[in-house]
C-alpha positions as CSV (number, residue, x, y, z in Angstrom):
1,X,94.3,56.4,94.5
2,X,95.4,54.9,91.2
3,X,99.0,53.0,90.8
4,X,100.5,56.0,89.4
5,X,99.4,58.2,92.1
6,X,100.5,55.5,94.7
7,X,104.0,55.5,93.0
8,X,104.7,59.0,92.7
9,X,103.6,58.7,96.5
10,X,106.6,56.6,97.3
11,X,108.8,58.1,95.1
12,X,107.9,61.7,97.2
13,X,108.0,59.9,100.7
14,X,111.6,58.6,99.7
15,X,112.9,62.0,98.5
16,X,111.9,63.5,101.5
17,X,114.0,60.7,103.2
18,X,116.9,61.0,101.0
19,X,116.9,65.1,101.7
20,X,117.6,64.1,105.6
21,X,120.2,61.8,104.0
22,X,121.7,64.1,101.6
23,X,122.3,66.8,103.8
24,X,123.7,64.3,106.3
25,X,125.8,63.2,104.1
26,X,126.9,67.0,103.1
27,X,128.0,67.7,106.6
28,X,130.1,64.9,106.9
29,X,131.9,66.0,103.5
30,X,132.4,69.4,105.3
31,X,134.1,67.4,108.2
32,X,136.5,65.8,105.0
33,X,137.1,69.0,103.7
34,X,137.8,70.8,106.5
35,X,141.1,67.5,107.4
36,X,141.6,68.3,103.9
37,X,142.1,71.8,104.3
38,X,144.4,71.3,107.1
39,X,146.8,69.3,106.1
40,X,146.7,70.3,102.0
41,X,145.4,67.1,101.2
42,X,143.9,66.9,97.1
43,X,140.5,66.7,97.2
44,X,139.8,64.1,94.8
45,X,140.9,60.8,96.2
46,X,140.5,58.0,93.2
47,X,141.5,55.5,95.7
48,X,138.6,55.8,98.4
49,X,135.8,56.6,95.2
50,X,136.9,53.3,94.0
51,X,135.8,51.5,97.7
52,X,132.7,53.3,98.2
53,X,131.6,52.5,94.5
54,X,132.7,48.7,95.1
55,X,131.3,48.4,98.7
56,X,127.8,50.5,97.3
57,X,127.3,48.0,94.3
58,X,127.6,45.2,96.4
59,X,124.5,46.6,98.3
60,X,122.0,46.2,95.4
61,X,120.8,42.6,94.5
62,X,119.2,43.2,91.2
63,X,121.7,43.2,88.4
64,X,120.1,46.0,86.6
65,X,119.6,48.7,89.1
66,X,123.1,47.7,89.7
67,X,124.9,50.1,87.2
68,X,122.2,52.5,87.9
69,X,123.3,53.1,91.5
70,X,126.9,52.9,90.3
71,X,126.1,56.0,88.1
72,X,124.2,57.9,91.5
73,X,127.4,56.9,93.6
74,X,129.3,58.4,91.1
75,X,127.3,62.0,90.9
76,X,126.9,61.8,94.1
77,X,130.9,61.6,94.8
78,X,130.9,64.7,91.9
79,X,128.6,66.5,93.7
80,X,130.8,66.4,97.0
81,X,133.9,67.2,95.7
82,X,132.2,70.7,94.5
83,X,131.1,70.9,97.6
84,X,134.8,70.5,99.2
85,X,136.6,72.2,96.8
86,X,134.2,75.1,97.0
87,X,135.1,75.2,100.8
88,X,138.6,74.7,100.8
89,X,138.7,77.3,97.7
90,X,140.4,81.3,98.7
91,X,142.9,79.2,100.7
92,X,146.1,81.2,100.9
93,X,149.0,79.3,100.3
94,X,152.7,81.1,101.2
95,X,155.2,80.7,98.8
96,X,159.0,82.3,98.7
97,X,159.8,84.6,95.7
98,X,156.9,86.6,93.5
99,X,154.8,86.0,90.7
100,X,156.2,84.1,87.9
101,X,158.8,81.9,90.4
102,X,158.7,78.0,89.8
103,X,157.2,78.3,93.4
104,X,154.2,79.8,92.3
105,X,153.7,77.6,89.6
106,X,154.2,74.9,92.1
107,X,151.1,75.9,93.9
108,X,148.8,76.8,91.2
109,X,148.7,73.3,90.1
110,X,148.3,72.2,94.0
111,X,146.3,74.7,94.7
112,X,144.0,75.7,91.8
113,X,141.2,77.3,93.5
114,X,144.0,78.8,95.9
115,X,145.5,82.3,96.6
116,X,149.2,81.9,96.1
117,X,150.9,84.4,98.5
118,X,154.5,85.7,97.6
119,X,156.6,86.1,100.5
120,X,160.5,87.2,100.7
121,X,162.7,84.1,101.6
122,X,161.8,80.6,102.7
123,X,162.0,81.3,106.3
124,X,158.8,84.2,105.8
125,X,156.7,81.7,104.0
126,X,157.6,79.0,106.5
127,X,156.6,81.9,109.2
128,X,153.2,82.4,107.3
129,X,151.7,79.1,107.8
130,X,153.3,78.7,111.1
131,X,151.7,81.8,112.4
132,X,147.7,81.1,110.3
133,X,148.6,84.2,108.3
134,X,148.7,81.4,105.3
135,X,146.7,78.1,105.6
136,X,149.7,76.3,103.9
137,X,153.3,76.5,103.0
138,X,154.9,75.0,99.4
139,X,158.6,74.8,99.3
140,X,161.3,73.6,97.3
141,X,163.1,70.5,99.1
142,X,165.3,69.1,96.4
143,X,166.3,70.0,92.6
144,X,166.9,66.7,90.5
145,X,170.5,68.4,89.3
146,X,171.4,71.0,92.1
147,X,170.4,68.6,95.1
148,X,168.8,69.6,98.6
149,X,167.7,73.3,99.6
150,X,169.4,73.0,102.8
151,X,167.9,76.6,104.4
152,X,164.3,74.2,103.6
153,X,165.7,71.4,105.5
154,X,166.7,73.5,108.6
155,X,163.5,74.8,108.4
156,X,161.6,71.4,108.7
157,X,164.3,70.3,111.3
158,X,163.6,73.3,113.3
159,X,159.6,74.2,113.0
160,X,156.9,72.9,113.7
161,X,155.0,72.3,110.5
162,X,154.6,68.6,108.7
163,X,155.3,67.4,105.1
164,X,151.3,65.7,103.9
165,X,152.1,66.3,99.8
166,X,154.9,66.0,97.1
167,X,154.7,67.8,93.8
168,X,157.4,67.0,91.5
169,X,157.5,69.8,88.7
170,X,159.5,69.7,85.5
171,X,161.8,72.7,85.6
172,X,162.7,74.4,82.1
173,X,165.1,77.6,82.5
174,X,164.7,80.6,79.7
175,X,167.2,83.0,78.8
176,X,164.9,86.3,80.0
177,X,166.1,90.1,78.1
178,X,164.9,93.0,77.6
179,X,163.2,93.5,74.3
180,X,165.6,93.7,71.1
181,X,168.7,92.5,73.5
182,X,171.0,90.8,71.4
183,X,172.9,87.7,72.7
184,X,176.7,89.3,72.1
185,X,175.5,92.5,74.2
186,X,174.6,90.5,77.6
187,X,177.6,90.7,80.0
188,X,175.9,89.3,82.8
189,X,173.3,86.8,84.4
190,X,171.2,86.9,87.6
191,X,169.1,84.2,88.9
192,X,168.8,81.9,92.2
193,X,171.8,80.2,93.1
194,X,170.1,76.7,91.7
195,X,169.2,78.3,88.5
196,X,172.5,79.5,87.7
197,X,173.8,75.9,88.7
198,X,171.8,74.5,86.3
199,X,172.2,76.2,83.5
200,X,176.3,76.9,83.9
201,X,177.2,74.7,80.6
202,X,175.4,77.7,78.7
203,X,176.7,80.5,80.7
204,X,180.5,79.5,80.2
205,X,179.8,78.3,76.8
206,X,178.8,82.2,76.3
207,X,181.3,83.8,78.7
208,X,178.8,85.7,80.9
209,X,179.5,86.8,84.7
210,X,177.3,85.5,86.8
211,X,175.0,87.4,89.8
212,X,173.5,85.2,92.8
213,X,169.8,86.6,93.4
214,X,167.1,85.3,95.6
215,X,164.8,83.8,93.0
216,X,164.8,83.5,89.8
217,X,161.1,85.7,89.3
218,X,163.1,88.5,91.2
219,X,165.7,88.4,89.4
220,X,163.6,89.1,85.8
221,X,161.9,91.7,87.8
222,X,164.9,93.3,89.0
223,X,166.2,93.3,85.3
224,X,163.0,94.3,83.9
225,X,163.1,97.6,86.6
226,X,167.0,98.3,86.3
227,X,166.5,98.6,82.5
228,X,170.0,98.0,81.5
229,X,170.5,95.5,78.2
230,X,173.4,94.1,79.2
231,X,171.9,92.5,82.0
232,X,169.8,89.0,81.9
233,X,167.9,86.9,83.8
234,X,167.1,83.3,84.1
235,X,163.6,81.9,84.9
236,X,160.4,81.3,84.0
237,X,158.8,82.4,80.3
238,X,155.6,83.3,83.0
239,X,157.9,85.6,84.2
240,X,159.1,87.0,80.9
241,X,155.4,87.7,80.5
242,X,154.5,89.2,83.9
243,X,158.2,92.1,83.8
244,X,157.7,92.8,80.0
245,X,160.6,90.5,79.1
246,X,161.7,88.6,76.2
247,X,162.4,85.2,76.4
248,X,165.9,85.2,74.2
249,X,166.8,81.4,74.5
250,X,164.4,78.5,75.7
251,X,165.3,75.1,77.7
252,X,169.0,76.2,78.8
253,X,169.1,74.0,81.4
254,X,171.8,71.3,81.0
255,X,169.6,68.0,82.4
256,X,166.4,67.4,80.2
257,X,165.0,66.1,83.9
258,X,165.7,68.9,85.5
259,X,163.1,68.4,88.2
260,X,162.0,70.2,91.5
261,X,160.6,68.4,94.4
262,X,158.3,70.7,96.3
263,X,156.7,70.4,99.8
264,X,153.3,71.0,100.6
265,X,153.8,72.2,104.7
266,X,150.7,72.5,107.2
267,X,150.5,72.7,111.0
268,X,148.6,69.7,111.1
269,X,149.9,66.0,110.6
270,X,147.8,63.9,107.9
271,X,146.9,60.5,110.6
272,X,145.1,59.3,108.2
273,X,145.1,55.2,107.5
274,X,148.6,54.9,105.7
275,X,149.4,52.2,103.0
276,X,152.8,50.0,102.0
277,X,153.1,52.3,99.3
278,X,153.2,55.4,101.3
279,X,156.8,57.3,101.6
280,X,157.7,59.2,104.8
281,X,160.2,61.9,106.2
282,X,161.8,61.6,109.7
283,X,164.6,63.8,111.2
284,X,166.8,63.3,114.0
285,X,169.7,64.1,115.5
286,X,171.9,61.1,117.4
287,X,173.6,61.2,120.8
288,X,177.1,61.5,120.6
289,X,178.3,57.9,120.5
290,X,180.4,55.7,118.3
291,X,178.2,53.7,116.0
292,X,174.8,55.6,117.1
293,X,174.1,56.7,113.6
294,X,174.7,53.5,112.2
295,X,172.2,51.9,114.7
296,X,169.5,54.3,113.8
297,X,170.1,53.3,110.1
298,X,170.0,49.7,110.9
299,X,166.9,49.7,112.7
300,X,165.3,51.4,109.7
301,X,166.5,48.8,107.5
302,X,165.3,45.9,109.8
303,X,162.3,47.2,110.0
304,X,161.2,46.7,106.1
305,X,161.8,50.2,105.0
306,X,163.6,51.3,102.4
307,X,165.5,54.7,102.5
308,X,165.2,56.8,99.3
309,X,168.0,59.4,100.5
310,X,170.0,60.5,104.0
311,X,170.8,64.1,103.8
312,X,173.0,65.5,107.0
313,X,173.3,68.9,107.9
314,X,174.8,71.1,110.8
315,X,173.1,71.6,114.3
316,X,173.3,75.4,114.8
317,X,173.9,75.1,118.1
318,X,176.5,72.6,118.5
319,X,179.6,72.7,116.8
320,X,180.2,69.7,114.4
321,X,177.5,67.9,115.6
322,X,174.8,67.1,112.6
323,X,170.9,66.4,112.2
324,X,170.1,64.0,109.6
325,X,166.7,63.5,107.4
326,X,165.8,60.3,105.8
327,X,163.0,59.9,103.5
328,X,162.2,56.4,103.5
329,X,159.2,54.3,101.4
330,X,156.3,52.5,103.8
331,X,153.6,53.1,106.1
332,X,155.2,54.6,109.0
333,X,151.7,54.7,110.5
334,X,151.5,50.4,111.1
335,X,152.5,48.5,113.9
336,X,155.7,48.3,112.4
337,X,156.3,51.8,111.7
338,X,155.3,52.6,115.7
339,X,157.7,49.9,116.6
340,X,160.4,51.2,114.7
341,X,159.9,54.6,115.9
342,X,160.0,53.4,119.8
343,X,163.7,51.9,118.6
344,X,164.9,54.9,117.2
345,X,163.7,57.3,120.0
346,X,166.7,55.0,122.6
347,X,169.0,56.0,120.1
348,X,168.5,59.8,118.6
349,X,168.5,62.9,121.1
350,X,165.8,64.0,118.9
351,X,163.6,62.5,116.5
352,X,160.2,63.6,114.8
353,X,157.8,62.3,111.9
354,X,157.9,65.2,109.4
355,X,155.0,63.6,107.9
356,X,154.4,61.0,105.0
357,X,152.4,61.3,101.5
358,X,151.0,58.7,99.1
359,X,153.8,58.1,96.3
360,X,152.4,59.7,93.4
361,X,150.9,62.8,95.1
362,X,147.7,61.5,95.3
């Protein structure tokens, strides 16, 4: 056997140890996917590719082979991500209106390789992933002009489900017709609640009425099916293009950053390792006590964490009494944050972790 042959030898004995490897490796990526999955968690993480590349380089002594293996780390990450996303790809993912909302927008760019699933109201799509009809859930939680979707935030309060992802998506409302509808020969407006909100500078400056409708995709359908010209809708120009509308005036939303804040909900909690940068959702409701809510405030802020909001809203069952949700910034999964929670659990009839998501949506 010459050097080459005795090379090549090697280089086959090693492949055939690298297969075992491979494939070991490939079944623990199904293991990621699958948390992923769960909890609709992104597959790419930039943050752990960046450890394994620094912890792999650090393995190889020669300087040149170095950047070598950096480049294999690197396919190798590419080629389990494919893997994952192939995996976690026909997920069906529950969302409240029909095609053309903001909602399903919301979840296409979550969700690419997803199946968005239209479902009546919030409370259905909530239902949906509760029940495993839907593997996930993305709601609206809060519009940058119109504030909180408080039937959202009864729903976290009440259910089950967990907060693991943020998206915050650029809202742009459209003036939606019927085609050749002159401006002067609209009387009236339909669209969600939140939609009509945001774009009432325009609607007064033009002296329409106004029509409250579930969302803002049904309400260009229902215009687009009641066929009557004097009747407009205000949404999406997707879903101009999915009812056969026109879109008669663009961006008439008052605030430039007009942004909605939507929810990616699972049944499972994401427990993975958090970080200081991580933000966090709790709800509680507080015995009936002078100063109890101001205790459970205080021991949040002596604990280190900073509270982005406090919204409060009505306990159904008792009569001006209130829940309250805080979304605050830090890892709630540290010493501290465990500490903190054992505090607040002497003071709060009820209190749960609603989850937490790296900053970013990452």
């Amino acid at each position: 056997m010459n050097e080459l042959e005795k090379a090549r030898q090697i280089i086959s004995e090693t492949d055939a140890k690298m297969a075992v490897l491979f494939e070991e490796r490939m079944r623990a990526a199904e293991q990621v996917a699958a948390y992923k999955k769960e909890r609709g968690l992104p597959v790419l993480d930039p943050e752990r590719e960046e450890a394994v590349i620094r912890a792999g380089s650090g393995r190889i002594g020669d300087p040149v082979l170095r950047d070598y293996y950096v480049r294999f780390l690197k396919d190798m990450m590419a080629t389990s991500r494919a893997y994952q996303t192939r995996l976690i790809s026909g997920m069906r993912i529950a969302y409240a209106g029909v095609p053309g909302a903001f909602a399903e927008e919301a979840v296409k760019k979550l969700f690419p390789d997803g199946i968005p699933v239209p479902c009546p109201d919030f409370a259905a799509a909530y239902g949906a992933a509760e029940s495993g009809d839907c593997d996930l859930a993305v709601l609206p939680m809060e519009n940058s002009f119109a504030g909180e979707v408080s039937a959202v935030y009864d729903l976290l309060f009440s259910g089950p489900l967990y907060v693991n992802r943020i998206l915050e998506l650029a809202v742009t409302q459209n003036l939606l017709v019927l085609p050749g509808t002159k401006l002067g020969g609209i009387r009236t407006v339909i669209s969600h609640l939140q939609a009509l909100s945001q774009c009432a500078p325009f609607i007064r400056e033009h002296g329409f009425e106004t029509r409250e409708y579930g969302n803002t995709a049904q309400a260009a359908k229902f215009v687009a099916e009641l066929g009557d010209a004097s009747l407009a809708a205000i949404g999406t120009e997707e879903a101009a293009r999915l009812y056969g509308l026109e879109v008669l005036a663009r961006k008439i939303n008052e605030s430039g950053q007009n942004t909605t804040r939507f929810a990616v909900l699972s049944r499972t909690e994401n427990d993975a390792p958090g970080r200081e940068d991580d933000s966090f959702f709790l709800v509680f409701s507080v015995k009936n006590q002078a100063g109890s809510l101001a205790e459970a405030v205080n021991i949040i802020g002596r604990h280190g964490y900073n509270m982005r909001s406090l919204h409060s809203r009505p306990l159904k069952t008792l009569l001006w009494n209130y829940y309250f949700t805080v979304e605050g910034e830090g890892n709630i999964r540290s010493d501290n944050g465990r500490s903190m929670l054992e505090e607040l659990s002497a003071v709060c009839d009820k209190l749960k972790v609603l989850g937490s998501y790296r900053t970013g949506g990452k």
